[in-house]
BAFI-3210 file (N, C-alpha, C; in Angstrom, 3 decimals, decimal comma, padded with zeros to 6 digits):
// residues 173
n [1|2|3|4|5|6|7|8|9|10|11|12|13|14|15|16|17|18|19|20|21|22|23|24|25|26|27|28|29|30|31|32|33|34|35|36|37|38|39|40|41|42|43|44|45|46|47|48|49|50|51|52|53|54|55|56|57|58|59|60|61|62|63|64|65|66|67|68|69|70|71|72|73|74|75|76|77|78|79|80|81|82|83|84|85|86|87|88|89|90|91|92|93|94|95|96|97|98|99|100|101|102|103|104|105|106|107|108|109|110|111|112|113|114|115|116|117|118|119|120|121|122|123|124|125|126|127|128|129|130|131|132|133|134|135|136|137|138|139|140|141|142|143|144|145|146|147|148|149|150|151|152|153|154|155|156|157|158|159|160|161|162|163|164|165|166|167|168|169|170|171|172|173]
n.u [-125,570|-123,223|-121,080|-118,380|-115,958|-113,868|-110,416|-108,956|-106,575|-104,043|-102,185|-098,642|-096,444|-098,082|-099,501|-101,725|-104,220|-107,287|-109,837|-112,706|-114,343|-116,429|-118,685|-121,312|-125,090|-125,853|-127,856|-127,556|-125,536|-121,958|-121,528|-120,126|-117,547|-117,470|-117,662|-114,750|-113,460|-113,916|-112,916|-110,198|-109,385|-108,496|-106,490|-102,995|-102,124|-100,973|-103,194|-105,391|-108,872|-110,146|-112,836|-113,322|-116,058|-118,034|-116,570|-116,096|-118,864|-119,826|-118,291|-119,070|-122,167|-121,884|-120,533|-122,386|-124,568|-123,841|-122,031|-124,030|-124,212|-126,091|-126,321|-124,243|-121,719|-119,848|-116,528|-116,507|-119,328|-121,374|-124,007|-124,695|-126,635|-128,729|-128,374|-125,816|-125,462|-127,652|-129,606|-131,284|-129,307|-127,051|-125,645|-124,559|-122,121|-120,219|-120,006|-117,256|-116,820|-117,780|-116,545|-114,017|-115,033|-114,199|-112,037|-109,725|-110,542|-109,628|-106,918|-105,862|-106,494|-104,887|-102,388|-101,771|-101,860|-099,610|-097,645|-098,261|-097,562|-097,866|-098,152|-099,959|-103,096|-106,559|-109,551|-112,944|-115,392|-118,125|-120,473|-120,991|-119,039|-116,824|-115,417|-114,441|-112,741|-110,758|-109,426|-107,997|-106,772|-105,012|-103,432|-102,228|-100,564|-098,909|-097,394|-096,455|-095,210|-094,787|-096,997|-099,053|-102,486|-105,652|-108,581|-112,080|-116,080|-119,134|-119,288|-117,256|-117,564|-118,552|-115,853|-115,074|-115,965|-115,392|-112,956|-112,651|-114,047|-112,439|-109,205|-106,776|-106,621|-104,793|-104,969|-108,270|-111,233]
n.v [-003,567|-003,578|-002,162|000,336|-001,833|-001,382|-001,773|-003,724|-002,244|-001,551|001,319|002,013|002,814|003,283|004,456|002,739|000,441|000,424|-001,763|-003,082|-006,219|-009,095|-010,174|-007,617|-007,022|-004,948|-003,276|-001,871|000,709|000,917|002,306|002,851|002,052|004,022|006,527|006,220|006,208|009,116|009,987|009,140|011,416|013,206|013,190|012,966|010,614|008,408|006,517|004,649|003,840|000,807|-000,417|-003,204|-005,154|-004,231|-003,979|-006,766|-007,750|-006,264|-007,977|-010,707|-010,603|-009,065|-011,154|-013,255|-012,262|-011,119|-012,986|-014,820|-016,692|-019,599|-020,710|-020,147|-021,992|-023,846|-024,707|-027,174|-028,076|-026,372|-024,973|-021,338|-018,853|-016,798|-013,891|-013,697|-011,879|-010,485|-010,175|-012,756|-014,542|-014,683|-016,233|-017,971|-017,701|-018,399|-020,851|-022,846|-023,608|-021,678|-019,657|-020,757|-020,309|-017,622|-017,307|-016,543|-013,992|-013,309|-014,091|-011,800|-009,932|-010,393|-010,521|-007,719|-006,378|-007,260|-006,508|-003,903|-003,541|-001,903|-000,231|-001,234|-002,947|-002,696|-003,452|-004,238|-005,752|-008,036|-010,256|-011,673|-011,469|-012,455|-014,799|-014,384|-012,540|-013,809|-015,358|-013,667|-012,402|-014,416|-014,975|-012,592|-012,124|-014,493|-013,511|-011,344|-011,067|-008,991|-007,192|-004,904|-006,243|-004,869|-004,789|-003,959|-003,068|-004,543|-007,151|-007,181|-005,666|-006,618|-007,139|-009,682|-011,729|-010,479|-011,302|-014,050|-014,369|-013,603|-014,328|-013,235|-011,043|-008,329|-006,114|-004,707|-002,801]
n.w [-063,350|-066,243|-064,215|-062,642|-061,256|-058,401|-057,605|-054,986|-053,459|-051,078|-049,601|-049,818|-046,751|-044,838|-041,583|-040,398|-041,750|-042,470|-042,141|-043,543|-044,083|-045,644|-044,354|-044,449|-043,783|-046,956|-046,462|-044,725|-043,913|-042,586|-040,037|-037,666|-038,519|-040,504|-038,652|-036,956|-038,994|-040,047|-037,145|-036,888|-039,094|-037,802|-036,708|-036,667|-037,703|-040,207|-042,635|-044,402|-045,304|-046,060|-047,834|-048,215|-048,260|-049,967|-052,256|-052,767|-052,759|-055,144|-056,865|-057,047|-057,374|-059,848|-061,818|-060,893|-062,771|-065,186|-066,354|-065,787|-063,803|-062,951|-060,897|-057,685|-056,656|-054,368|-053,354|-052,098|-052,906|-052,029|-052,181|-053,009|-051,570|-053,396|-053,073|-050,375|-049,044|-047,831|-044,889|-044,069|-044,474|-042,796|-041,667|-043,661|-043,750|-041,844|-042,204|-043,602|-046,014|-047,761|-046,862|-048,348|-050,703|-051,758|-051,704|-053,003|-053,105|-050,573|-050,541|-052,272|-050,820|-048,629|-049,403|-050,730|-048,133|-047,261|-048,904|-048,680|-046,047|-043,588|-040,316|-038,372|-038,180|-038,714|-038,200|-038,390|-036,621|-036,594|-035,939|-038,400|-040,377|-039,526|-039,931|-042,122|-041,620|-039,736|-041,621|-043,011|-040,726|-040,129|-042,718|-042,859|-040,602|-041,513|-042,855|-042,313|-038,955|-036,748|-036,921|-035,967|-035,003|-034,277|-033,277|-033,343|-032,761|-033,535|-032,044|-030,395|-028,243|-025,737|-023,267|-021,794|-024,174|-026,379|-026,425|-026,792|-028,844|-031,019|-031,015|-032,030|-031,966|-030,865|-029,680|-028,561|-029,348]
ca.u [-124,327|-121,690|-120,613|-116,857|-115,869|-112,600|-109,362|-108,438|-105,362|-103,639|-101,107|-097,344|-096,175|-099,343|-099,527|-102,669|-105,204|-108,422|-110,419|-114,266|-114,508|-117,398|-120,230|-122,510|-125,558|-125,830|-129,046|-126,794|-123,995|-120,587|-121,581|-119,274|-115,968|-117,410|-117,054|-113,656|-112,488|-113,979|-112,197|-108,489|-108,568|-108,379|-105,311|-101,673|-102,020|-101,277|-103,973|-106,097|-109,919|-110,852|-114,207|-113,678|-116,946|-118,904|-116,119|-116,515|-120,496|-120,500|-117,560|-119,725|-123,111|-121,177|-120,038|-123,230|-125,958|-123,049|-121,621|-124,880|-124,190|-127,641|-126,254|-122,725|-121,528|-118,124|-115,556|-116,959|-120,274|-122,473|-125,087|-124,697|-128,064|-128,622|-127,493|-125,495|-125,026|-129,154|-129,567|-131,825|-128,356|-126,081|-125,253|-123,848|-120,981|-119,882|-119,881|-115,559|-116,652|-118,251|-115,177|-113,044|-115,239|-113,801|-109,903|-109,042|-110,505|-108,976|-105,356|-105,345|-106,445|-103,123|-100,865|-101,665|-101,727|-097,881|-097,052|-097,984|-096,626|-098,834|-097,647|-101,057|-104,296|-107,568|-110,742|-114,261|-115,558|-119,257|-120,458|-121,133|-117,835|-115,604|-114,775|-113,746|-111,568|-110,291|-108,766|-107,354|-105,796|-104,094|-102,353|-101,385|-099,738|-097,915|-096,283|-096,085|-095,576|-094,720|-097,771|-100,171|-103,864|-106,298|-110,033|-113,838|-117,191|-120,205|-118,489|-115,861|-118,220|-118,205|-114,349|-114,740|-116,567|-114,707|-110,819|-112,685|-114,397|-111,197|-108,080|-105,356|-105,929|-103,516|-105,875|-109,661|-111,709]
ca.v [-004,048|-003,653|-000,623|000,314|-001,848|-001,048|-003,070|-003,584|-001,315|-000,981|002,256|001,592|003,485|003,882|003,190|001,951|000,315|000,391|-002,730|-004,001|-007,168|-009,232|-009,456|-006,819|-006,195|-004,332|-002,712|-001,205|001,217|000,648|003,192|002,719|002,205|005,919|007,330|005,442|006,828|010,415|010,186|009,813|012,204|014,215|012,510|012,887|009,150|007,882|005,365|004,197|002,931|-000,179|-001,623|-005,018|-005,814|-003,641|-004,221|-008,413|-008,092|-006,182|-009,059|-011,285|-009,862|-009,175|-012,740|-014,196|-011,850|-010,993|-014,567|-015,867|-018,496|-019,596|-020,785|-020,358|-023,813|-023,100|-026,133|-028,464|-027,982|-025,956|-024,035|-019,974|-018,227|-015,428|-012,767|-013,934|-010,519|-010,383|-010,853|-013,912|-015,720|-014,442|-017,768|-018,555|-016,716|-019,191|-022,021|-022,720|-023,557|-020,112|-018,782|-021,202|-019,555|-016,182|-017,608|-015,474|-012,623|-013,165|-014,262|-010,551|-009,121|-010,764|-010,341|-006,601|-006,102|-007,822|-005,519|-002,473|-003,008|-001,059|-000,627|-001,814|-004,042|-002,277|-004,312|-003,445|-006,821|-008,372|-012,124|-011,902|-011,173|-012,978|-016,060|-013,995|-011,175|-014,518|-015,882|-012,138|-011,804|-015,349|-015,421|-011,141|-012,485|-015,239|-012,477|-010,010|-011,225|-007,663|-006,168|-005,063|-006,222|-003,896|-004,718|-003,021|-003,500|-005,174|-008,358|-006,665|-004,571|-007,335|-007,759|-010,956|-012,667|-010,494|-012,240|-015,124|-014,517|-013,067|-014,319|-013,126|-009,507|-007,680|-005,121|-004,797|-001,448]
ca.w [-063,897|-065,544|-063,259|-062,303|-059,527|-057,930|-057,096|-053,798|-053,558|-050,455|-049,684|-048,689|-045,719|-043,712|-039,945|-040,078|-042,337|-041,611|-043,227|-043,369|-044,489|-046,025|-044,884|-043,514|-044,800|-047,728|-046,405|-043,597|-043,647|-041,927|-039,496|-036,362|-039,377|-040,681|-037,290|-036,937|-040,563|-039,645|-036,075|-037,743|-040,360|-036,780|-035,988|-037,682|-038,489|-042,219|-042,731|-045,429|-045,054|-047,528|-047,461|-048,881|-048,532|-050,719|-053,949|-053,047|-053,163|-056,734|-057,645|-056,852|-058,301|-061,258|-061,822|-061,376|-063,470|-066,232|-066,272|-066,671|-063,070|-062,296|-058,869|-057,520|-056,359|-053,162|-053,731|-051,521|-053,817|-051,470|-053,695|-052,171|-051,891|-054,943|-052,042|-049,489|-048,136|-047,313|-043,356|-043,933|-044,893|-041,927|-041,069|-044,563|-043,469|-040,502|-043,623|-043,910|-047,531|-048,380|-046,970|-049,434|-052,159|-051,511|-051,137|-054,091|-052,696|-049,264|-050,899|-052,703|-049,195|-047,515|-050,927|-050,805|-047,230|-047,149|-050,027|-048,017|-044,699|-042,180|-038,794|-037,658|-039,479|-037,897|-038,626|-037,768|-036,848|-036,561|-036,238|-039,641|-040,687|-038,025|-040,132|-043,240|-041,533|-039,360|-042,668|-043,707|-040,182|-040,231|-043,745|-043,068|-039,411|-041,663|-043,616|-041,609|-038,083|-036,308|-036,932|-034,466|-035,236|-033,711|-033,734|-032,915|-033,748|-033,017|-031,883|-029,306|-027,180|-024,601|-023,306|-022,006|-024,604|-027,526|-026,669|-026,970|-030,480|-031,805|-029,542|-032,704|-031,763|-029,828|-029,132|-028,733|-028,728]
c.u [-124,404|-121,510|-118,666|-116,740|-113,960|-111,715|-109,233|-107,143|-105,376|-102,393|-100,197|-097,319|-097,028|-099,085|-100,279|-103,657|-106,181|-109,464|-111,711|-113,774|-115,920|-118,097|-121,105|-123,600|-125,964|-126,984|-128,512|-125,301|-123,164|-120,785|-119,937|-117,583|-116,311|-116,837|-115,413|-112,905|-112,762|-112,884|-110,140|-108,085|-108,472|-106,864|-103,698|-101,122|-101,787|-101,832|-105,068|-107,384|-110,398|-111,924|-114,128|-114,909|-117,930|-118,285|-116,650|-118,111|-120,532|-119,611|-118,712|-121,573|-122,784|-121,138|-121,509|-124,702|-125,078|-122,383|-122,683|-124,998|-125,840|-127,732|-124,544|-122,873|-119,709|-117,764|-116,191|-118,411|-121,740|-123,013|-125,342|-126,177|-127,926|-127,817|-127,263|-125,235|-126,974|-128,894|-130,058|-130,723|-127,006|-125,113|-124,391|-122,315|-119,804|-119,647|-118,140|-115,806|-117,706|-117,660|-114,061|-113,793|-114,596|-112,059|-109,383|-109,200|-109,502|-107,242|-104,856|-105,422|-105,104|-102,559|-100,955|-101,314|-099,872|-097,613|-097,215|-097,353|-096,968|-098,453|-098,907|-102,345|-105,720|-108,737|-111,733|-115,371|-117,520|-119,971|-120,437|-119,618|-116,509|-114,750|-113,334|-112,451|-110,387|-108,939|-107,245|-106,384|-104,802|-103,191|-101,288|-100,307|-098,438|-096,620|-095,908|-096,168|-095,629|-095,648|-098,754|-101,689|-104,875|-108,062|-111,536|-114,942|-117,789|-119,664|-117,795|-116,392|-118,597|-117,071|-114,002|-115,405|-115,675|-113,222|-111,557|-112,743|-113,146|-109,687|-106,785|-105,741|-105,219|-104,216|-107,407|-110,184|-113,234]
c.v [-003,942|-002,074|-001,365|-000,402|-001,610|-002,065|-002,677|-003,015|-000,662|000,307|001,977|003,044|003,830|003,165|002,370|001,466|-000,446|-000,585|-003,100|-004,714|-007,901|-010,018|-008,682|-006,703|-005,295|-002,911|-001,578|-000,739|001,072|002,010|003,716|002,663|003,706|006,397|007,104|006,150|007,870|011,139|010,050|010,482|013,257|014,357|012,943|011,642|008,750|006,781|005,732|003,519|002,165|-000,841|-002,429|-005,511|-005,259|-004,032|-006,130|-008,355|-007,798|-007,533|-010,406|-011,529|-010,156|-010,481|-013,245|-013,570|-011,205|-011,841|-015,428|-017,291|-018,515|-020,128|-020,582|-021,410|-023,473|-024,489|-027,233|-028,532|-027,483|-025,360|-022,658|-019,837|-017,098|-014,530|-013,291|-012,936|-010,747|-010,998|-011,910|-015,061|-015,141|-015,805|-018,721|-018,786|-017,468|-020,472|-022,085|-022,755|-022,495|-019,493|-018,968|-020,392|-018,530|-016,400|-016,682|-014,055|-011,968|-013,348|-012,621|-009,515|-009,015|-009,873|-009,198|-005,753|-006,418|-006,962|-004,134|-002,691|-002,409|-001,559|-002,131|-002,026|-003,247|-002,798|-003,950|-005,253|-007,001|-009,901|-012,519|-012,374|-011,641|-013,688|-015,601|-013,222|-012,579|-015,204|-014,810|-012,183|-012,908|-015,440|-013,480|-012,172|-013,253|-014,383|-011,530|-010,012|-010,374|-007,416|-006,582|-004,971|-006,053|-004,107|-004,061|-003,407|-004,285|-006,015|-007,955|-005,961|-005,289|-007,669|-009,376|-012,301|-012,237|-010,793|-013,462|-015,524|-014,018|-012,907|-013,840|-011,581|-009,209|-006,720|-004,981|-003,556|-001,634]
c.w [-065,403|-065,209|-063,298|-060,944|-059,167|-057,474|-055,933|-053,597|-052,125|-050,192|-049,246|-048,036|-044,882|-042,754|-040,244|-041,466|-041,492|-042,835|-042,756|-044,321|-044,704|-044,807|-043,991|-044,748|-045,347|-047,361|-045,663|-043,774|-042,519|-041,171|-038,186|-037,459|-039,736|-040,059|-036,821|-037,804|-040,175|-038,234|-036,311|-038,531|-039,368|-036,307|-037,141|-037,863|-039,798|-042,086|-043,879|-045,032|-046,430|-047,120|-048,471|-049,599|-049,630|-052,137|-054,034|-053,440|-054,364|-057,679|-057,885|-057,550|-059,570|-061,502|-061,969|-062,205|-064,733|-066,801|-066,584|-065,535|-062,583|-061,279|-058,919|-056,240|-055,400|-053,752|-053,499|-051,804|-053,248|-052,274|-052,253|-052,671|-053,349|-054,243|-050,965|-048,153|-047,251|-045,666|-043,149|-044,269|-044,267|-041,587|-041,919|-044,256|-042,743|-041,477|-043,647|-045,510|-048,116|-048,374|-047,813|-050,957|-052,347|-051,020|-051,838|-054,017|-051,694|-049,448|-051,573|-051,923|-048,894|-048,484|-050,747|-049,977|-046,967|-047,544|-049,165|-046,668|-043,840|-041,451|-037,878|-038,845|-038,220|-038,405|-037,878|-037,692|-035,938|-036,535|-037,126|-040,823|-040,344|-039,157|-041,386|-042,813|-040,704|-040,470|-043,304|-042,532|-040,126|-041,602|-043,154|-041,676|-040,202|-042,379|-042,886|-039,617|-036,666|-036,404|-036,072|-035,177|-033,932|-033,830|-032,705|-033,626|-032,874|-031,777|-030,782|-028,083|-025,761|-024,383|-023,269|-022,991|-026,056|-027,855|-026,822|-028,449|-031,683|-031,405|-030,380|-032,452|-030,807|-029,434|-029,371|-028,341|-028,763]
res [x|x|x|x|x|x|x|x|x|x|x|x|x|x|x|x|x|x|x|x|x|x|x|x|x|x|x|x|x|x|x|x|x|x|x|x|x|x|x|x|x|x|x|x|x|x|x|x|x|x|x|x|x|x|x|x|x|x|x|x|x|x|x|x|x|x|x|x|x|x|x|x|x|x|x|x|x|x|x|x|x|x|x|x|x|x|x|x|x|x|x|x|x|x|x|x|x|x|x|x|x|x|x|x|x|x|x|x|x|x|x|x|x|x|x|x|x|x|x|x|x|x|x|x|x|x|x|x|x|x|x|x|x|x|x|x|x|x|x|x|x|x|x|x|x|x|x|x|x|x|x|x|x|x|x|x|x|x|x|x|x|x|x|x|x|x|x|x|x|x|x|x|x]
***
């Protein structure tokens, strides 16, 4: 740091966006969203792939080794690990007030997602990840209550256990 990190910038008029959300870890590429993003540029789909999670981790990073925080402290005054992304702190994740740390991330998720309008919200979902994309698909629904949310991933590969872990999709692959 300091590197370029990128805004979250969704496209208007796309069917689909295709979203990771935080947190996988870092150690591990978004393999199964690759294949996913590689498998529609086959398609005569308009869709967009945003990985969330990789711009929130350098926000995050950033912030606390350019900022100078020698802990980051969520509302309700939990103290986050240095890397929350690291697999030894999967569990952070499942925290509601780790997810209130990241409201401002998750409010420019929705706000942007509204603003574009996609037929359909496609999420690549993981236990890790549940609580956060959970937050993303409940404020997009409040704005946008037409749209069809579409999810895959770790998490989904059992039917009857993945309507349980994720009962606001409309579709599960």
């Amino acid at each position: 740091y300091p590197i370029d990190i990128p805004d979250i910038n969704f496209r208007l008029g796309m069917d689909l966006i295709l979203l990771d959300t935080p947190a996988r870890s870092i150690a591990q590429m978004p393999v199964g969203f690759g294949y996913v993003h590689n498998a529609l540029k086959k398609t005569g789909i308009k869709f967009q792939t945003v990985d969330t999670d990789i711009i929130i981790y350098h926000r995050y990073h950033s912030h606390r080794i350019l900022d100078g925080a020698s802990e980051i402290i969520t509302p309700g005054g939990h103290v986050m690990p240095e890397d929350p992304w690291q697999p030894v702190h999967y569990l952070e994740w499942t925290n509601q007030d780790v997810i209130e740390y990241f409201r401002s991330d998750i409010d420019e998720i929705v706000n942007g997602l509204i603003k574009a309008r996609p037929k359909v919200l496609g999420l690549s979902l993981q236990q890790v990840n549940i609580c956060f994309a959970r937050e993303v698909v409940k404020g997009v629904l409040k704005g946008l209550p037409d749209i069809t949310i579409l999810v895959g991933g770790m998490s989904c590969y059992q039917p009857k256990v993945g309507r349980k872990v994720f009962p606001k999709a409309h579709y599960m692959i």
